[in-house]
C-alpha positions as CSV (number, residue, x, y, z in Angstrom):
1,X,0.0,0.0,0.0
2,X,1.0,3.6,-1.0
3,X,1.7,5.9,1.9
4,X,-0.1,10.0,1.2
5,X,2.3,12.3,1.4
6,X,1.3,14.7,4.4
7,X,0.1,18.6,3.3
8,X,2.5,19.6,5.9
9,X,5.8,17.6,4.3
10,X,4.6,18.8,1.0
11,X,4.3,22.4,1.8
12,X,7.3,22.3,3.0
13,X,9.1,20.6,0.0
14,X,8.0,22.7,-2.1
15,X,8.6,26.0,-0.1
16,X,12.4,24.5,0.1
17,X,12.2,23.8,-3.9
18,X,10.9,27.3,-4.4
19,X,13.9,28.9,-2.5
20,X,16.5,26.9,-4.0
21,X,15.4,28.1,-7.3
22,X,15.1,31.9,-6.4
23,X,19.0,31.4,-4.8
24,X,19.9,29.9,-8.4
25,X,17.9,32.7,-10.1
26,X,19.4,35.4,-8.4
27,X,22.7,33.9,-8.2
28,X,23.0,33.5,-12.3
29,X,21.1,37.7,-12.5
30,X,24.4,38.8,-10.0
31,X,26.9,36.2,-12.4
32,X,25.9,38.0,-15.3
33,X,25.8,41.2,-14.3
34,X,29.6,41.0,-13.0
35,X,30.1,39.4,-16.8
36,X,31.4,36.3,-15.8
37,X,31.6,34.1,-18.9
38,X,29.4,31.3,-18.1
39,X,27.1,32.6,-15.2
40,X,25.2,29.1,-14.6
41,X,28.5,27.6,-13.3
42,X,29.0,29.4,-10.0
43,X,25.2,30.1,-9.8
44,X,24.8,26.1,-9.3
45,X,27.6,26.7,-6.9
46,X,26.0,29.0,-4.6
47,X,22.7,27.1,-5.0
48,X,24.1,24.0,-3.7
49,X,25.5,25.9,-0.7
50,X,22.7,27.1,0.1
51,X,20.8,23.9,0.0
52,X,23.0,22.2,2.1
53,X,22.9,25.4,4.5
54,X,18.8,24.9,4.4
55,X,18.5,21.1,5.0
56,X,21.1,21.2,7.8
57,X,19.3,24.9,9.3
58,X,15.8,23.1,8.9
59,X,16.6,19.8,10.3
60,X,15.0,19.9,13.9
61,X,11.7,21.3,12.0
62,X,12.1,18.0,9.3
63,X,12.5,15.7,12.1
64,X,9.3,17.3,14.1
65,X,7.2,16.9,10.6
66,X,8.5,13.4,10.1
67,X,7.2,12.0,13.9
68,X,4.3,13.8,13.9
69,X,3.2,12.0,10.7
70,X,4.3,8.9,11.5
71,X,2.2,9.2,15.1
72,X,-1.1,9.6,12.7
């Protein structure tokens, strides 16, 4: 049987998702405004820094989500 993903784990996946990409979308804006020849490089950079910073910043709020849904 398929578990449902909880609305609360789903929001938040999807508030994470929508950061990440605003990081990346700013980040490659700032690379080409300082002209660097291939702006997406170091953009993907900072993104991934900044998703590791957010899943290790958020992890005591993950954890809560996780046991409350597996309580109910």
């Amino acid at each position: 049987m398929h578990k449902r993903t909880p609305v609360a784990g789903a929001l938040f996946t999807l508030w994470m998702a929508a950061v990440v990409i605003a990081v990346f979308v700013a980040s490659v804006i700032a690379a080409r405004l300082a002209h660097l020849p291939i702006p997406s490089v170091p953009a993907a950079a900072v993104a991934a820094v900044a998703t590791l910073v957010a899943a290790y910043a958020t992890r005591p709020l993950v954890k809560r989500i996780a046991k409350r849904d597996d309580q109910g």
